[in-house]
N, C-alpha and C positions, 0 to 999 in steps of 0.2 A: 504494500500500500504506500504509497508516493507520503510527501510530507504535508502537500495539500491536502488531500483526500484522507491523512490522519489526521488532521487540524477540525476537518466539516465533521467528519464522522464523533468526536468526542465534545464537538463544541456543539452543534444540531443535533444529530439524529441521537444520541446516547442520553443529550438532555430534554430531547423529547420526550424520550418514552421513560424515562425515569418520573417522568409528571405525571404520567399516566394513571388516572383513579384505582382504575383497575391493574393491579400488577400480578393478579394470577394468569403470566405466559412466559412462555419461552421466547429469548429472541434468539432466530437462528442465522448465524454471518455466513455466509458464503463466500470461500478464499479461492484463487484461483490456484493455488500450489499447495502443499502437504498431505501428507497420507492418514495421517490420526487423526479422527473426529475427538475434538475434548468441549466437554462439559463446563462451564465456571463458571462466577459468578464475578460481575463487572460492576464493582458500586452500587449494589444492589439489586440487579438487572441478570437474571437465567440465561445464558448465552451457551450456545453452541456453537462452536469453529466447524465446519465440515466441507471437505471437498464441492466443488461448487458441482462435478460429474456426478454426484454419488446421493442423490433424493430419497432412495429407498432407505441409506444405512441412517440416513438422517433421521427419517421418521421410525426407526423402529426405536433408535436412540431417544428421542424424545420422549417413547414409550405412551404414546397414548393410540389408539384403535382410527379413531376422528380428527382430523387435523385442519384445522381453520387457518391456510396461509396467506399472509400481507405479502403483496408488493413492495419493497423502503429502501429507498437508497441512502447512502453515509450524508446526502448534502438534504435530506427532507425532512420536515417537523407536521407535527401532528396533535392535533388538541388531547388536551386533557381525558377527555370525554370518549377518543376513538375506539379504541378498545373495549371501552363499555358499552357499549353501545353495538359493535358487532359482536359482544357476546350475547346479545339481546334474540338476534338471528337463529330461528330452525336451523338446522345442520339438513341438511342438502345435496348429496354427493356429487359433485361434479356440476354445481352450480356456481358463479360468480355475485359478488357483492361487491356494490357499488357508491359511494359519496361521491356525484356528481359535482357539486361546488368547494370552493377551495378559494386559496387565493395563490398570486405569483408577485415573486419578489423580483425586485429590476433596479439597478443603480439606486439602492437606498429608497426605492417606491415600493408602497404594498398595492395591488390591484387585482379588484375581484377576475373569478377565471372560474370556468364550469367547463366540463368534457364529460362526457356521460362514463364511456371507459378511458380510466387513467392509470397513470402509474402505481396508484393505491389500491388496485383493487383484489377485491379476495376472493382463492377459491376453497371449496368446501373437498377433501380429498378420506380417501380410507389409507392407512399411512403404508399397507401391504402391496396399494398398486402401484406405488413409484410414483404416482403423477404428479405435478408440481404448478406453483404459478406462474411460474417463467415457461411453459411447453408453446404458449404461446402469444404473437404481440398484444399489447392488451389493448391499440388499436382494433384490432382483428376482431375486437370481439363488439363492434358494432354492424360486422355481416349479420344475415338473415336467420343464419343458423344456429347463434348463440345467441340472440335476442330472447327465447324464449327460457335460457338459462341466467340471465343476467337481473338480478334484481336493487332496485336505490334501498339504498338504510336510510339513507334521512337526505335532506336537501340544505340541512344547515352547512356551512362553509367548517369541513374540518381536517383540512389539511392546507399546506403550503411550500411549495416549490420555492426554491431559494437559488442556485445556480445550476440545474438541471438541463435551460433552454440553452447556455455555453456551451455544455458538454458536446462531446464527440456523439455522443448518440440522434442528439438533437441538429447534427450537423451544422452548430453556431445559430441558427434560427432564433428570434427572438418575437416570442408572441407573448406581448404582456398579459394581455386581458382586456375588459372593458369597461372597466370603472378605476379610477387611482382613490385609494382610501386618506382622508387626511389623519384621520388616529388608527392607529391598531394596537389590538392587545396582547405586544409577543408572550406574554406572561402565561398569558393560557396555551402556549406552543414549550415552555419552558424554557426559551432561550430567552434571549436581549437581544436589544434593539441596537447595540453597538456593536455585536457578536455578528449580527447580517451584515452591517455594514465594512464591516472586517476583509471582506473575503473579494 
């Protein structure tokens, strides 16, 4: 992991979900090199190391039958509430879940942003089949044929994209959104408001 990408991930995404109401879960990281899956526990936070190839040894590791997996990358934050709230959700095999709104962060700007499927979304899995939330884009899953698997938890605004539209994935593209917020309340995401504008 580069020194940026360990800077986002212990400054955002670790103080996100450390916020979190709910803290009964695992957060599972996905590395790209190493052969031992290890267990530990991160400032308070259930963490799994495991091969980013290896989903089936992950979920047995985890040891639970049902597995409810997020989307999250090291540079994302997420309210307080998220977690609670998708434990709120039927389990569903092989169903997705969805928080359409969000906001995005832009040169020190917060502005609202809605995508139906996004980077946050979760699917409902049996931990024996292997399958996983990354099997596929989570674009993709506004074809026809996942429509009928795809369901909103809620439409309140509970995530936020922070430098993801830079990244390599996003191909440099920058789509802020469609409203610029003049207050926001990083506090409920767990980070600061000088901590985004850092990076």
């Amino acid at each position: 992991m580069s020194q940026l990408r360990t800077r986002l991930f212990n400054s955002i995404a670790a103080e996100s979900l450390r916020n979190q109401n709910d803290k009964n879960f695992v957060w599972c990281i996905s590395v790209a090199t190493g052969d031992d899956e290890t267990k530990r526990n991160v400032d308070g936070i259930d963490c799994l190391f495991f091969n980013h190839s290896n989903w089936a040894e992950m979920a047995k590791i985890v040891g639970r039958e049902k597995i409810r997996m997020m989307r999250f990358d090291d540079d994302d934050a997420i309210r307080s509430d998220f977690v609670e709230q998708l434990r709120k959700e039927p389990f569903r095999e092989g169903h997705w879940l969805t928080f359409p709104n969000g906001y995005r962060s832009h040169n020190g700007r917060i502005y609202k942003k809605r995508n139906l499927p996004n980077q946050f979304v979760s699917l409902d899995v049996i931990a024996k089949s292997g399958n996983h939330v990354y099997e596929i884009n989570h674009r993709d899953l506004e074809k026809t044929e996942y429509r009928d698997r795809l369901h909103i938890v809620s439409d309140h605004p509970v995530w936020l994209w922070t430098r993801h539209a830079e990244s390599k994935s996003s191909g440099g593209k920058v789509d802020v959104g469609s409203e610029r917020l003049r207050n926001f309340n990083y506090s409920a995401f767990g980070i600061k408001e000088e901590t985004i504008g850092s990076f």
